[in-house]
C-alpha positions as CSV (number, residue, x, y, z in Angstrom):
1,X,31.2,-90.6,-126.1
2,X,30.2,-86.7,-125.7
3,X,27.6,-84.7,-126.5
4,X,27.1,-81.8,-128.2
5,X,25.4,-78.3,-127.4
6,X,26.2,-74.6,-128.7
7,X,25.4,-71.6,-127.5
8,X,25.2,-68.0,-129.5
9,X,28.9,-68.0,-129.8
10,X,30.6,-71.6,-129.2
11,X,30.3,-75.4,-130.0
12,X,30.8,-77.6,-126.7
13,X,31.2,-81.1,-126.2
14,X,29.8,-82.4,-123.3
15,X,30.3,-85.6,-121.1
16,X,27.7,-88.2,-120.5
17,X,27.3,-87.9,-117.1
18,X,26.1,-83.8,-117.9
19,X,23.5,-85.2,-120.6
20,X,22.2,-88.0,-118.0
21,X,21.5,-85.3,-115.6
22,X,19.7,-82.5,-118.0
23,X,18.0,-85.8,-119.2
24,X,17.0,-86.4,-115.2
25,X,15.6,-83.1,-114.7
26,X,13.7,-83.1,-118.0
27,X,12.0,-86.4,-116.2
28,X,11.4,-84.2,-113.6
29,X,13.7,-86.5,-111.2
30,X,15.1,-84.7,-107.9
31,X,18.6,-83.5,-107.9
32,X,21.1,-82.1,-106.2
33,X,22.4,-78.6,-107.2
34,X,25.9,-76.8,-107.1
35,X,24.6,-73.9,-105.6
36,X,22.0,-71.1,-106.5
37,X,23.6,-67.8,-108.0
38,X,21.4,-64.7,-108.5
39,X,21.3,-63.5,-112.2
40,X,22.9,-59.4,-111.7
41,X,22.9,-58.3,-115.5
42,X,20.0,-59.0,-117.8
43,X,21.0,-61.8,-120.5
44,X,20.0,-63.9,-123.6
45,X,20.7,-66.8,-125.1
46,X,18.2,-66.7,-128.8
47,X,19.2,-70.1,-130.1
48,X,17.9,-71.9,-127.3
49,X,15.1,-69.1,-125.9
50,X,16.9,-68.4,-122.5
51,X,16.4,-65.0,-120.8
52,X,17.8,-64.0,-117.5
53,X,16.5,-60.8,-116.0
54,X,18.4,-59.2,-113.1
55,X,17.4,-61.1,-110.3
56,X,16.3,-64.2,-111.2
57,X,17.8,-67.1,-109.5
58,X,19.5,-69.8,-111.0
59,X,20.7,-73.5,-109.4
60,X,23.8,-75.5,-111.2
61,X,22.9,-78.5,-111.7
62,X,26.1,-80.1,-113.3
63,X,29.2,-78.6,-114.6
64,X,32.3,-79.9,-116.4
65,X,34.8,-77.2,-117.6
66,X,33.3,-74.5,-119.3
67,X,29.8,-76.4,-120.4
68,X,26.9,-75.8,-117.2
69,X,23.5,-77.2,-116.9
70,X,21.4,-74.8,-115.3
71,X,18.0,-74.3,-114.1
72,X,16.2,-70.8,-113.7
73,X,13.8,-71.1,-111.1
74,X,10.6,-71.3,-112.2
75,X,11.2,-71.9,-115.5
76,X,8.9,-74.5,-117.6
77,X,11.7,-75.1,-120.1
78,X,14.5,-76.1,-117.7
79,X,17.2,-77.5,-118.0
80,X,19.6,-75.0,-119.6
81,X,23.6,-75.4,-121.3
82,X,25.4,-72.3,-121.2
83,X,29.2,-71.6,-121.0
84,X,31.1,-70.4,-117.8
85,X,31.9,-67.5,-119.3
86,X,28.1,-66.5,-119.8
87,X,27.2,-67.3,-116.4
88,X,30.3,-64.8,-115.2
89,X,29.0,-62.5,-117.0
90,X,25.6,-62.0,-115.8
91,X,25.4,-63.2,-112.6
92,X,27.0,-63.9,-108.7
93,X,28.7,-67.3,-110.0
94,X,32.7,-66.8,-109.8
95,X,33.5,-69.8,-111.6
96,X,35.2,-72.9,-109.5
């Protein structure tokens, strides 16, 4: 049983434990995070309405490969899916 998500360029599936976490935070249950990574190169997702400006902060909440829940601090829309490779791109996080 996976999940699915997509982002501007990719189709993911994703494992249930990653769903029953963005599904915890959108109950706006406490969790641990991964780590907090600040955002160095503005960024957008369109299809799902998420904008990183340089130097917004970011906590990952879950990962499992290349799919990662995120949350932008301060955000009223959190959580977020986005790829690895997305999160490389624009900000401190290095990857595992």
């Amino acid at each position: 049983p996976f999940s699915l998500w997509w982002d501007d360029a990719y189709l993911h599936w994703v494992k249930p434990e990653i769903t029953n976490k963005y599904r915890d935070i959108k109950g706006k249950k406490e969790l641990k995070t991964l780590g907090t990574y600040s955002v160095t190169k503005d960024a957008e997702i369109k299809k799902i309405k998420l904008l990183l400006k340089t130097g917004d902060q970011i906590a990952i909440l879950a990962a499992d490969n290349d799919s990662i829940l995120i949350a932008k601090n301060g955000d009223k829309d959190n959580p977020y899916f986005v790829s690895a490779d997305f999160l490389m791109a624009c900000s401190d996080y290095k990857g595992k």
